[in-house]
Backbone atoms as SQL, in Angstrom:
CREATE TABLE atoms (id INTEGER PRIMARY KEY, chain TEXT, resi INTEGER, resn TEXT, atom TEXT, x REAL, y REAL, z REAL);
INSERT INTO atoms VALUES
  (1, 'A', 1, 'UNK', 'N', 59.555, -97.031, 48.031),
  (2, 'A', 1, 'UNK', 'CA', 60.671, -97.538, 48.787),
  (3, 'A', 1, 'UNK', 'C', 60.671, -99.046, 48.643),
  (4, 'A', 2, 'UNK', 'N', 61.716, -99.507, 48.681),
  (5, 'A', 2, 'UNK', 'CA', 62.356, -100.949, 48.532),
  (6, 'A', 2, 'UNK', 'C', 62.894, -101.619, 49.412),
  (7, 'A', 3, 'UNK', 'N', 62.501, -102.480, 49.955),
  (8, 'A', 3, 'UNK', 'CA', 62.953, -103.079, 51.507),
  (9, 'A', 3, 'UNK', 'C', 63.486, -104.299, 50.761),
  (10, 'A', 4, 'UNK', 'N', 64.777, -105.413, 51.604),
  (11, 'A', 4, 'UNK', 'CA', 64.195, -107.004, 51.927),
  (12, 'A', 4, 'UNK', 'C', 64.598, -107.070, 53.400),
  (13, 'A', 5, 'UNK', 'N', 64.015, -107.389, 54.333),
  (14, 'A', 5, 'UNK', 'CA', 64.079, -107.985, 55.515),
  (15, 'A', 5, 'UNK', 'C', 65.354, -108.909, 55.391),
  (16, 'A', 6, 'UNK', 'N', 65.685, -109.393, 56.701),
  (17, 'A', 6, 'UNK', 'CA', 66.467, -110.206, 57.336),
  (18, 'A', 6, 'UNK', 'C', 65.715, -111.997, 57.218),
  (19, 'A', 7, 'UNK', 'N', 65.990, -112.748, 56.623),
  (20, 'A', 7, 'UNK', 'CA', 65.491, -113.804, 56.592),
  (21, 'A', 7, 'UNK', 'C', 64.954, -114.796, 57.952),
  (22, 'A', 8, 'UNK', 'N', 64.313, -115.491, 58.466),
  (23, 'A', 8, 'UNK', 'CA', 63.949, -116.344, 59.614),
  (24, 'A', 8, 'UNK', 'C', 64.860, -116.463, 60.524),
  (25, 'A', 9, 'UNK', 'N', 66.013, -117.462, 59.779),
  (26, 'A', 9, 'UNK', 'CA', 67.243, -117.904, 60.367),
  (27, 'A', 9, 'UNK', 'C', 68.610, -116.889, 60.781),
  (28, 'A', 10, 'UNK', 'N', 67.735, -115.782, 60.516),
  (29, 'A', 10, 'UNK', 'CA', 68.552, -114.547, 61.539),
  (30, 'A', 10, 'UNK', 'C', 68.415, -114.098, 62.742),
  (31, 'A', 11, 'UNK', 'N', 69.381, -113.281, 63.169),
  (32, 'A', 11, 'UNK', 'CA', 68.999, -113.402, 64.912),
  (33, 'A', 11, 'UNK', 'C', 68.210, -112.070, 64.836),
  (34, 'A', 12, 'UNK', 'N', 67.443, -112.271, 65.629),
  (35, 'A', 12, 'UNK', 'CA', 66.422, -111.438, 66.528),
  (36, 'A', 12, 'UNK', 'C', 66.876, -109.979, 66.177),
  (37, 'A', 13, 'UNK', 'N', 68.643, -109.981, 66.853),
  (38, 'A', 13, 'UNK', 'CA', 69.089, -108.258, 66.992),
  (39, 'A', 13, 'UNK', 'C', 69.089, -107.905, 65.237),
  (40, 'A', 14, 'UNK', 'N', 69.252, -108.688, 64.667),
  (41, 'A', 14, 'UNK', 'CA', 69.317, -108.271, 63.169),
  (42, 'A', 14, 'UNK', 'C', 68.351, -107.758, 62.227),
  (43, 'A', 15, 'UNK', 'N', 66.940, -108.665, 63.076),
  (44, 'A', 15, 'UNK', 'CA', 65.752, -107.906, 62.371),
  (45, 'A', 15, 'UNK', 'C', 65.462, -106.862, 63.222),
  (46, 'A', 16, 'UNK', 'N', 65.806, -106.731, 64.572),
  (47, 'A', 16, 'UNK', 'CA', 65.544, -105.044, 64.975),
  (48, 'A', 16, 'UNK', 'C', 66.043, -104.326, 64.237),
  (49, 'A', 17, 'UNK', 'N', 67.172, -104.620, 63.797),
  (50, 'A', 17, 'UNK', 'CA', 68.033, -103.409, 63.515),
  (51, 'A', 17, 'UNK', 'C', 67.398, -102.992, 62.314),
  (52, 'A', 18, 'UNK', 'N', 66.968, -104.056, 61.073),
  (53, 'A', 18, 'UNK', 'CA', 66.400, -103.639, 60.365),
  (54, 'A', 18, 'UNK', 'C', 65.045, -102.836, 59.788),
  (55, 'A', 19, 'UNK', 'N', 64.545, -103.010, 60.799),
  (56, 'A', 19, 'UNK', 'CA', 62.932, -102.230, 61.107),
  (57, 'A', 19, 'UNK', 'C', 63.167, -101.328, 62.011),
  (58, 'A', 20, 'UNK', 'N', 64.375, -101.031, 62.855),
  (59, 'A', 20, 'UNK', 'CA', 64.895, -99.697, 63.200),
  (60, 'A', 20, 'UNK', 'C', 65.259, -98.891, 61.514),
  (61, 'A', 21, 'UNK', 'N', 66.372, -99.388, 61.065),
  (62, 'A', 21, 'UNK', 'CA', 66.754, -98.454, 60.186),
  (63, 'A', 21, 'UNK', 'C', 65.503, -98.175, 59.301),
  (64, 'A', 22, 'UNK', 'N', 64.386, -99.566, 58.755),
  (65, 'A', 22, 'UNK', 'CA', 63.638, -99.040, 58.039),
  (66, 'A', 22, 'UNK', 'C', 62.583, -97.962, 58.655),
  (67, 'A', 23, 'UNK', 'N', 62.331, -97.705, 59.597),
  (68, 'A', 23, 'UNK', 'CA', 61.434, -96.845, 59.977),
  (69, 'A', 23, 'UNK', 'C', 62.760, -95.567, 60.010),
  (70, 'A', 24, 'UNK', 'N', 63.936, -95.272, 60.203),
  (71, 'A', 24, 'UNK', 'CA', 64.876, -93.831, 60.010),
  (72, 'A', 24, 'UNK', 'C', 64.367, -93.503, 58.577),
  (73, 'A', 25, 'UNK', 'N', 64.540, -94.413, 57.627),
  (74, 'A', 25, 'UNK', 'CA', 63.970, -94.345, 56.453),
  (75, 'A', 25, 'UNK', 'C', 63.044, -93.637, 55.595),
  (76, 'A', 26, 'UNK', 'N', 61.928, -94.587, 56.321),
  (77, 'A', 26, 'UNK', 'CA', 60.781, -94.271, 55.563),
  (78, 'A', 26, 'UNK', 'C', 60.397, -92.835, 56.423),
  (79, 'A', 27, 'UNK', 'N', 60.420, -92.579, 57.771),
  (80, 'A', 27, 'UNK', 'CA', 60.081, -91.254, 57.733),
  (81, 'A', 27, 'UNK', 'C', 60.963, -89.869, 57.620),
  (82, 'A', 28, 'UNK', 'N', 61.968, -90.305, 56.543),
  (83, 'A', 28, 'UNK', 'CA', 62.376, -89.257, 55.950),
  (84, 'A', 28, 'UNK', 'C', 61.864, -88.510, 54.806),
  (85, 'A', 29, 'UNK', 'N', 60.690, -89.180, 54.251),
  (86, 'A', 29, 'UNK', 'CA', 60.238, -89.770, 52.621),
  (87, 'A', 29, 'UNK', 'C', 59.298, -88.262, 53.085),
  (88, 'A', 30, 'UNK', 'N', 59.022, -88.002, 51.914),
  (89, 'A', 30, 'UNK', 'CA', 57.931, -86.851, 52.060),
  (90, 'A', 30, 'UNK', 'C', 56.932, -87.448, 51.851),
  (91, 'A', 31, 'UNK', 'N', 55.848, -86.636, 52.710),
  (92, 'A', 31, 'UNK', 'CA', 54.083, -86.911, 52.833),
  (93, 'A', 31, 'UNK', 'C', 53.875, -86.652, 51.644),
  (94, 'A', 32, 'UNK', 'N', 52.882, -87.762, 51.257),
  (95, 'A', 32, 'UNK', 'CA', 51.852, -87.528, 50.194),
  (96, 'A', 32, 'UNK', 'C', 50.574, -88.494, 50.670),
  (97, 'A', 33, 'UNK', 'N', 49.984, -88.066, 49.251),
  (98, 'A', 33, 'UNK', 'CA', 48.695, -89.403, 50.046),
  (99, 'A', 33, 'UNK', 'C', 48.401, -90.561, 50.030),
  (100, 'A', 34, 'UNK', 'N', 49.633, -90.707, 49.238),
  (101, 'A', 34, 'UNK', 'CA', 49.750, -92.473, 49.162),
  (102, 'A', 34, 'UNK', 'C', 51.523, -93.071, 49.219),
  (103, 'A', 35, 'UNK', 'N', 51.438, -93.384, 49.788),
  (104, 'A', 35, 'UNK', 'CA', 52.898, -94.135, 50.148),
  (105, 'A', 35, 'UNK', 'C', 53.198, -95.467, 49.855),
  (106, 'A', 36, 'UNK', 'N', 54.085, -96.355, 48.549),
  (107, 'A', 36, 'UNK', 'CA', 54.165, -97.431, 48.924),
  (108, 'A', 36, 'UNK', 'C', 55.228, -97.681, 49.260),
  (109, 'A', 37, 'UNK', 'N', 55.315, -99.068, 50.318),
  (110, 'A', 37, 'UNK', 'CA', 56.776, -99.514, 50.452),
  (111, 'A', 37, 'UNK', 'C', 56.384, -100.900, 50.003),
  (112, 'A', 38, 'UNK', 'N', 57.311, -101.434, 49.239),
  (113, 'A', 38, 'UNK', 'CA', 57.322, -102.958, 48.777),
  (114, 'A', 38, 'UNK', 'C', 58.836, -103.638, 49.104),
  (115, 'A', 39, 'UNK', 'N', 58.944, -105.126, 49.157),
  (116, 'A', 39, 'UNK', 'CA', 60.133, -105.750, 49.248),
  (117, 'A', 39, 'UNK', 'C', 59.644, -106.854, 49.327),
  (118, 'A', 40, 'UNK', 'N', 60.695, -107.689, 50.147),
  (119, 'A', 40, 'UNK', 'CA', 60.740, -109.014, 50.377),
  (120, 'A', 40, 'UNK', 'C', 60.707, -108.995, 52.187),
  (121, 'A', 41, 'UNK', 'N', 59.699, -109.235, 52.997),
  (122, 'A', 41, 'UNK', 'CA', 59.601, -109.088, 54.433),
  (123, 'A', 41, 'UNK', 'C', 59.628, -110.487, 54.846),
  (124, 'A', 42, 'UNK', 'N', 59.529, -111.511, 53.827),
  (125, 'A', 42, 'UNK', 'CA', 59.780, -112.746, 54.484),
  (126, 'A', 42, 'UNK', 'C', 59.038, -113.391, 55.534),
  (127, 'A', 43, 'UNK', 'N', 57.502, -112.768, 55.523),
  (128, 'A', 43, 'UNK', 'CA', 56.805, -113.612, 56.176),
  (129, 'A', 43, 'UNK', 'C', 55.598, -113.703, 55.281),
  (130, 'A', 44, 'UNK', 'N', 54.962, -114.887, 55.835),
  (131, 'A', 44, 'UNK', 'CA', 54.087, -115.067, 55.148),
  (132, 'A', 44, 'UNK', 'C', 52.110, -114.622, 56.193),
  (133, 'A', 45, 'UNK', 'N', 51.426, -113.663, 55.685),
  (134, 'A', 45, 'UNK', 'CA', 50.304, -113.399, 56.198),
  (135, 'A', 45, 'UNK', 'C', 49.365, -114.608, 55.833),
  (136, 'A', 46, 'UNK', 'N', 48.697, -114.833, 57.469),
  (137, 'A', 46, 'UNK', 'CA', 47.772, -115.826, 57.170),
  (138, 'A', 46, 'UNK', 'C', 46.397, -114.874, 57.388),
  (139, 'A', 47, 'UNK', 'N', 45.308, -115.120, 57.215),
  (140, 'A', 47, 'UNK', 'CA', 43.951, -115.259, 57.241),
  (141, 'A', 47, 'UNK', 'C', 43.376, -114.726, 58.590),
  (142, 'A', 48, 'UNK', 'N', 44.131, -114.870, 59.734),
  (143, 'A', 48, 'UNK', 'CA', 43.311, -115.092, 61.130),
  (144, 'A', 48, 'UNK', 'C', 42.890, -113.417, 61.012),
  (145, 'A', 49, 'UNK', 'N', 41.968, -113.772, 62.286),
  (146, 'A', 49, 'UNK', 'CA', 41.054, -112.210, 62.216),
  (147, 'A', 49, 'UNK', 'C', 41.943, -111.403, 62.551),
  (148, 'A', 50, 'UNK', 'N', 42.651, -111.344, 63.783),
  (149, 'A', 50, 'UNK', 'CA', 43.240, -110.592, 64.009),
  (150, 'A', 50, 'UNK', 'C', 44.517, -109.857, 63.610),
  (151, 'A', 51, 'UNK', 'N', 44.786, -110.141, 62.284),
  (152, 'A', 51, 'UNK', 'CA', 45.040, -109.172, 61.324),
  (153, 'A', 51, 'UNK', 'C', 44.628, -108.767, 60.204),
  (154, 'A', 52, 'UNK', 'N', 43.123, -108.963, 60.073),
  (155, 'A', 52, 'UNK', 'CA', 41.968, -108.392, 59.907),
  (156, 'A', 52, 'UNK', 'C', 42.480, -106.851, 59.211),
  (157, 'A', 53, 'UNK', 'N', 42.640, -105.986, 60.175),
  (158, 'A', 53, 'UNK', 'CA', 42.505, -104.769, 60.162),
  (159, 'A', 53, 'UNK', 'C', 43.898, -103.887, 59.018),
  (160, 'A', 54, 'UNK', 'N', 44.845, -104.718, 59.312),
  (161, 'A', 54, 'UNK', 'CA', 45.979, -104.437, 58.620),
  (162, 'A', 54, 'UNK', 'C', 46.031, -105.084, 57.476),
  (163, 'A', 55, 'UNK', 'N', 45.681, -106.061, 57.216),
  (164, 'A', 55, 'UNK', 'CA', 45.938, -106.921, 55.854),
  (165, 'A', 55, 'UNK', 'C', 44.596, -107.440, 54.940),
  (166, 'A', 56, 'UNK', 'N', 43.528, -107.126, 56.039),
  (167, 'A', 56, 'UNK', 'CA', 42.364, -107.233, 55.160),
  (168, 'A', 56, 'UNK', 'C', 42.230, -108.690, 54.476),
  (169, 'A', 57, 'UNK', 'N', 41.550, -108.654, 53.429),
  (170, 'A', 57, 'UNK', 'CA', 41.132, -110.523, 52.620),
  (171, 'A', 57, 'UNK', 'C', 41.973, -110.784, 52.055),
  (172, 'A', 58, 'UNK', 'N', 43.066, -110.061, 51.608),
  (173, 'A', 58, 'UNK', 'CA', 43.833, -110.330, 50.404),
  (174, 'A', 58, 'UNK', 'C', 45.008, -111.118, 51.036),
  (175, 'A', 59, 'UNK', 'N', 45.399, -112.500, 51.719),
  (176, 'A', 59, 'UNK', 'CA', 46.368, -112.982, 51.794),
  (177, 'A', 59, 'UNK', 'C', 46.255, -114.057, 51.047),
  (178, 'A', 60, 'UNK', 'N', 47.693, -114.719, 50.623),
  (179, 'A', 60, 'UNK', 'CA', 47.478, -116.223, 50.287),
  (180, 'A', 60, 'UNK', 'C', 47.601, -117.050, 50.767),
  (181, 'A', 61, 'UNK', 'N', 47.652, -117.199, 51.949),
  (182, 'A', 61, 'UNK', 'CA', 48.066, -118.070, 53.202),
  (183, 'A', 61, 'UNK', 'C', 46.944, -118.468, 54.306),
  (184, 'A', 62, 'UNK', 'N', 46.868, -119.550, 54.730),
  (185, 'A', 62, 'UNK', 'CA', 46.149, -119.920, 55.670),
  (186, 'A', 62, 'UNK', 'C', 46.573, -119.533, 57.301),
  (187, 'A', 63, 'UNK', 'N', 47.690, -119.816, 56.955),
  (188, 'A', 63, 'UNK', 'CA', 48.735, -119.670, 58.896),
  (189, 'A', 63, 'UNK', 'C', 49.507, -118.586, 58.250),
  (190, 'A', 64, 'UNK', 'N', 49.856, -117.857, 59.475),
  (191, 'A', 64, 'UNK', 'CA', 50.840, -116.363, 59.249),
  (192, 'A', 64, 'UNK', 'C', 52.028, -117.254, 60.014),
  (193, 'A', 65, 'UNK', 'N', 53.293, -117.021, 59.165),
  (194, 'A', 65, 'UNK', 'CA', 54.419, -117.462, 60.316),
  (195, 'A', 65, 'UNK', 'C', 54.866, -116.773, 61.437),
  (196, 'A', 66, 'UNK', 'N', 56.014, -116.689, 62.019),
  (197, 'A', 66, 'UNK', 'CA', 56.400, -115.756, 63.125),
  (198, 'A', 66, 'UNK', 'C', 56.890, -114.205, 62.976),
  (199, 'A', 67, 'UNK', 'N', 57.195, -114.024, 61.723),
  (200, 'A', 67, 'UNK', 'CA', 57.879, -112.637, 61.517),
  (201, 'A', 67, 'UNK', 'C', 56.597, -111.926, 60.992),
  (202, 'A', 68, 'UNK', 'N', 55.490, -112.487, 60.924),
  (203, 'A', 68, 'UNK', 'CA', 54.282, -111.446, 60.861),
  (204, 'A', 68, 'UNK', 'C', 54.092, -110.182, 61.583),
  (205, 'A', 69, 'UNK', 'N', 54.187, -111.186, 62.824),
  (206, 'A', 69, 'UNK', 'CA', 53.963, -109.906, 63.921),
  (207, 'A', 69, 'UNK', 'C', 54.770, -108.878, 63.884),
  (208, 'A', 70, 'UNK', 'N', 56.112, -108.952, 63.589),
  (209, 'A', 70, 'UNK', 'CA', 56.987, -107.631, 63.006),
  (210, 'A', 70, 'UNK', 'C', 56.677, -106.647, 62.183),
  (211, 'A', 71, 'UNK', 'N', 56.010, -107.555, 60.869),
  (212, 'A', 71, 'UNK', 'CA', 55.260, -107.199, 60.150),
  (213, 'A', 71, 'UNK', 'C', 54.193, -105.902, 59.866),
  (214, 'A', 72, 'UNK', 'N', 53.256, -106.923, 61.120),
  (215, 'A', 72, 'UNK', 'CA', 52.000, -105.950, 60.764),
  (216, 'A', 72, 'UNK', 'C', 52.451, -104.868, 62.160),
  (217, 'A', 73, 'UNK', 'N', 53.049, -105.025, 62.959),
  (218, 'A', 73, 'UNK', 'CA', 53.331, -104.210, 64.378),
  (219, 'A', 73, 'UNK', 'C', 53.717, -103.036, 63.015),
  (220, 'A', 74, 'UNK', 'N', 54.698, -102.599, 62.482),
  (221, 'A', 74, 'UNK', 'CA', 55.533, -101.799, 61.675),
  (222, 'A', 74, 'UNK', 'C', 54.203, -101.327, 60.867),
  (223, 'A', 75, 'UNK', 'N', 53.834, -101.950, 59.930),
  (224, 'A', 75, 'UNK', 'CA', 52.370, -101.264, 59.213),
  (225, 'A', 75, 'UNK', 'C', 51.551, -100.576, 59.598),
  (226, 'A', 76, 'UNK', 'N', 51.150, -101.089, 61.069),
  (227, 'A', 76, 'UNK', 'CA', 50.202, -100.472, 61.603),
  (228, 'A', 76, 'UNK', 'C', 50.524, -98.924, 62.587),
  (229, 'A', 77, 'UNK', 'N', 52.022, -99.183, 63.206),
  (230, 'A', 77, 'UNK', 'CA', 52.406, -98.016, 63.212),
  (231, 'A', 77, 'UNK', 'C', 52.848, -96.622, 62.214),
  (232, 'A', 78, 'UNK', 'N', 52.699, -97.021, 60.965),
  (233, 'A', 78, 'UNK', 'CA', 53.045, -96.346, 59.858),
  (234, 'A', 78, 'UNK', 'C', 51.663, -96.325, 58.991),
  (235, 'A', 79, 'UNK', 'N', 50.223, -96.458, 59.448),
  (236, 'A', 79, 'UNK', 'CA', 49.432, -96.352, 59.239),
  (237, 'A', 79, 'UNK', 'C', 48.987, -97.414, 57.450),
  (238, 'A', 80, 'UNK', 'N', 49.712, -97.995, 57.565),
  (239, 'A', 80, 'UNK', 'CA', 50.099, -98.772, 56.257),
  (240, 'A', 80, 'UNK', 'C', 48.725, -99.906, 56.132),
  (241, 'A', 81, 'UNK', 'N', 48.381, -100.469, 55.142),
  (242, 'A', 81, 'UNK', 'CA', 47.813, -101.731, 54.962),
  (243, 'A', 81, 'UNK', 'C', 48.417, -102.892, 53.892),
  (244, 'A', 82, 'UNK', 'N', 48.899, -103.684, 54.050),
  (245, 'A', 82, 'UNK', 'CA', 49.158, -104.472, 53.932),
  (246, 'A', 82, 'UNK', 'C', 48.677, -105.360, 52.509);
């Protein structure tokens, strides 16, 4: 699956809507044992521990911006890593 998010300078209701529809989406997709979704989510993952668990070592970023938390909230409910 192929996402791009709603950019920064969008309002709030616009990226709900979009991580509403993307989750109608993606759990229409049939189970298997590996699922990817890729796009453009428009934030950038930083380093801090506490997304640790979802994104693991592999970021390129020092600071996570604000649409992270959308981010990893959505991953982690979709059992995803990052």
């Amino acid at each position: 699956m192929n996402a791009h998010a709603p950019s920064e300078e969008k309002s709030d209701d616009s990226k709900d809507n979009f991580y509403e529809k993307l989750e109608l989406v993606f759990d229409h997709f049939p189970k298997y044992h590996a699922t990817t979704l890729l796009g453009e989510f428009n934030g950038k993952l930083g380093i801090e521990n506490i997304f640790k668990p979802t994104i693991r070592n592999e970021s390129l970023h020092q600071d996570s911006n604000d649409k992270v938390v959308r981010i990893v909230k959505y991953a982690t409910s979709k059992y995803l890593v990052v």
